[in-house]
C-alpha positions as CSV (number, residue, x, y, z in Angstrom):
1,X,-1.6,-31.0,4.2
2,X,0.1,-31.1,7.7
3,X,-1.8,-32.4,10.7
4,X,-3.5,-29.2,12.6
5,X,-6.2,-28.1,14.3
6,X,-7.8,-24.8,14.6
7,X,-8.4,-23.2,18.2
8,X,-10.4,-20.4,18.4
9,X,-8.7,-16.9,18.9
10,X,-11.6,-14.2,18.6
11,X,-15.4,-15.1,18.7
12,X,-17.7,-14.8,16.0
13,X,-19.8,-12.3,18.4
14,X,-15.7,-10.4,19.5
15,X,-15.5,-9.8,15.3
16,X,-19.0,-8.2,14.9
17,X,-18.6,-5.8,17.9
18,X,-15.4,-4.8,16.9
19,X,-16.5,-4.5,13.2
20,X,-19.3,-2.6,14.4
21,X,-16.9,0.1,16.5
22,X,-15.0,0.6,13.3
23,X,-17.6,1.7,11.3
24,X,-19.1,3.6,13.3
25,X,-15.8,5.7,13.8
26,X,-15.2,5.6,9.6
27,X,-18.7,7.0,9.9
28,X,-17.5,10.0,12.1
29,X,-13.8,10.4,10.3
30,X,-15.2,10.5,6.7
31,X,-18.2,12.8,7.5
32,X,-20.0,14.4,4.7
33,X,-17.7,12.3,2.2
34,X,-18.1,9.7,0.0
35,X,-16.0,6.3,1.0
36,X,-14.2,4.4,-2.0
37,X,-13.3,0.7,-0.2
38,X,-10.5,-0.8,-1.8
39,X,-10.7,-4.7,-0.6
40,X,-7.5,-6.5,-0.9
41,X,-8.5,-10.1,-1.8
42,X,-9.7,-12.8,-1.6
43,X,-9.0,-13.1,2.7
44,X,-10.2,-9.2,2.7
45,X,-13.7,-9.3,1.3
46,X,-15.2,-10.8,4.4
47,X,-14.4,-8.0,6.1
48,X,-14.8,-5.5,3.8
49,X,-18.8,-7.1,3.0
50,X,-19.0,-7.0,6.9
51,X,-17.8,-3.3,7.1
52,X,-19.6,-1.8,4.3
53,X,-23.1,-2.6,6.2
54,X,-21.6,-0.4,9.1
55,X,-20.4,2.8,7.5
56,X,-23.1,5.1,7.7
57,X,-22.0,7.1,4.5
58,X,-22.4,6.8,0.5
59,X,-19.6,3.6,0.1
60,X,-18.6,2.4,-3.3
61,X,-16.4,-0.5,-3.4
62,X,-13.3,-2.3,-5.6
63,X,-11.2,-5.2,-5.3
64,X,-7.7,-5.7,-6.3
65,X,-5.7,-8.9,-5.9
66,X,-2.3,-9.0,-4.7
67,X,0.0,-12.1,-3.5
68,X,2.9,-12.8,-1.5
69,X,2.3,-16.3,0.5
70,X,1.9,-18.8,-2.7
71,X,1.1,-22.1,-0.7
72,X,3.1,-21.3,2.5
73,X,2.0,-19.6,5.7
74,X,4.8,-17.1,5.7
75,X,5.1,-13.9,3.2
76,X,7.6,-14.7,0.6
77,X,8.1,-11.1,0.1
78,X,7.6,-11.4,-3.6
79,X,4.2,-9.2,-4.0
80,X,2.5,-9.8,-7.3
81,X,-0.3,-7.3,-8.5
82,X,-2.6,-10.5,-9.7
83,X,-6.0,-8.5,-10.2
84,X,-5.8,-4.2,-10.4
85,X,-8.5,-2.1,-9.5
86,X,-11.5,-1.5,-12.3
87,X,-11.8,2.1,-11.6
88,X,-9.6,4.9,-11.2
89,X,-9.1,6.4,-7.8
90,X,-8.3,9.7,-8.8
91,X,-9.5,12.3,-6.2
92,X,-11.3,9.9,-4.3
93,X,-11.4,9.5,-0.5
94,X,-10.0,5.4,-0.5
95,X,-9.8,3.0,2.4
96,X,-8.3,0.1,1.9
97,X,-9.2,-2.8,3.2
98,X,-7.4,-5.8,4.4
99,X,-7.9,-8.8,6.6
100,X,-4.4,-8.7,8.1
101,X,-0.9,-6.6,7.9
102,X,2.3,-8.9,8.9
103,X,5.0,-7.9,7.4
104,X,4.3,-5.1,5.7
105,X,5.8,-5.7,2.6
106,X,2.7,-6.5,0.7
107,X,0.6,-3.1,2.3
108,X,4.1,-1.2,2.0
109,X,4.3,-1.5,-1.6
110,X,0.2,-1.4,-2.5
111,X,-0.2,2.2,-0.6
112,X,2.7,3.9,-2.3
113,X,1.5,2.6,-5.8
114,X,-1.8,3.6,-4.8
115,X,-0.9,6.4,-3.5
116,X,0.6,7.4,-6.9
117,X,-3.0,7.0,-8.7
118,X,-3.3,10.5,-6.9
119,X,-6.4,10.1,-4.7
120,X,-8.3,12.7,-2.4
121,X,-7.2,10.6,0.9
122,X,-5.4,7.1,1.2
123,X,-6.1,5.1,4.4
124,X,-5.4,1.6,5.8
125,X,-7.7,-0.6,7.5
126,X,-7.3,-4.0,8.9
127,X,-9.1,-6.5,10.6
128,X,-5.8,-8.4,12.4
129,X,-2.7,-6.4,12.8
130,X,0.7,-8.6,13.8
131,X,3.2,-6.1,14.7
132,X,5.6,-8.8,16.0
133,X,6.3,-9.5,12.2
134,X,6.3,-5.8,10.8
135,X,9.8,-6.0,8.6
136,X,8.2,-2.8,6.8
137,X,6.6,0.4,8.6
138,X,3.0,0.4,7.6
139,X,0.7,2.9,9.0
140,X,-2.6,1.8,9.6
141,X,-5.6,3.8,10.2
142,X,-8.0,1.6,11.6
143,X,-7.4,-2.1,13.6
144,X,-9.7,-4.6,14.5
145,X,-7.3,-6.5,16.9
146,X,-3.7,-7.1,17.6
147,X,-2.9,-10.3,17.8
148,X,0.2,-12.0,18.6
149,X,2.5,-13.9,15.6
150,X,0.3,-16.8,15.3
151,X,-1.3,-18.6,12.1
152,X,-4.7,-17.4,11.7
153,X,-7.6,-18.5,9.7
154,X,-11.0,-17.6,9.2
155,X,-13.5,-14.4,8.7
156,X,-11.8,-14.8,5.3
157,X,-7.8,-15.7,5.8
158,X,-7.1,-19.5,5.1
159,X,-4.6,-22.0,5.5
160,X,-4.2,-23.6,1.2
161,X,-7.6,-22.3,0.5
162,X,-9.4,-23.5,3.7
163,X,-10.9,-22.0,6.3
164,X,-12.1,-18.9,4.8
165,X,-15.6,-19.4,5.7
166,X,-14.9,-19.5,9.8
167,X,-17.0,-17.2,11.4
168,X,-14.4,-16.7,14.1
169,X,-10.8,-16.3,14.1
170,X,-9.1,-19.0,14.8
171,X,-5.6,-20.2,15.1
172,X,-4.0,-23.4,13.3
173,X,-2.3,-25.7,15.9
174,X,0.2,-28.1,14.1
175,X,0.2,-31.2,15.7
């Protein structure tokens, strides 16, 4: 592995609040309704878990598994369905969730094949949006932060595996 170091970007204490604000407007959007989370994993499910807690509704969840990176830090743009959803989605209201949107190639190409599973309401939500890297228009619904085109880890997104467990968002540093 190369020689880094990881710098903190957003606090542990930035995240909550910010996951808190989100739910509580999912709580206001989805009124009445039922929320189907869709986590994209594995980076996703930390902020999915932490999300969940904050909707104020009936939530049921799913995960799929999608890749694009392999071992690198950049999106190959080669997106692999690697585990697909258990349930069906038909007529139900689905959020997505994701830890970050790049590219867009791997969100681009999950909505419209969701999308074609013909549920009640598709919508995105991420917890880091970079939209200096968007190759591929991607609307997105709900945004924890912007953040400028940096490598990030933690609050689930890793560098090989690490880094996951963070309980900030930091950036990697290459020395």
């Amino acid at each position: 592995m190369d020689k880094h170091h990881v710098k903190e970007l957003l606090s542990e204490e930035e995240v909550d609040r910010r996951i808190k604000e989100i739910g509580e407007q999912i709580t206001k959007d989805y009124e009445g309704k039922r929320v189907h989370l869709v986590c994209v994993l594995k980076g996703g499910s930390f902020f999915m878990c932490e999300l969940a807690k904050r909707i104020n509704l009936p939530v049921s969840l799913d995960f799929m598994s999608v890749s694009s990176y392999g071992g690198d830090t950049k999106s190959s743009g080669v997106v692999r369905i690697v585990k697909d959803l258990d349930e069906s989605i038909k007529d139900k209201d689905v959020l997505v969730v994701e830890d970050i949107v790049d590219s867009g190639r791997t969100l681009s190409y999950l909505l419209k094949m969701l999308g074609e599973r013909k549920p009640n309401s598709l919508r995105l939500c991420t917890l880091l949006d970079k939209p200096d890297r968007r190759v591929v228009d991607v609307n997105v619904d709900y945004t924890g932060f912007k953040i400028p085109d940096v490598f990030v880890v933690g609050y689930g997104l890793d560098y090989d595996q690490l880094y996951r467990n963070l309980p900030y968002i930091g950036e990697v540093v290459f020395d």
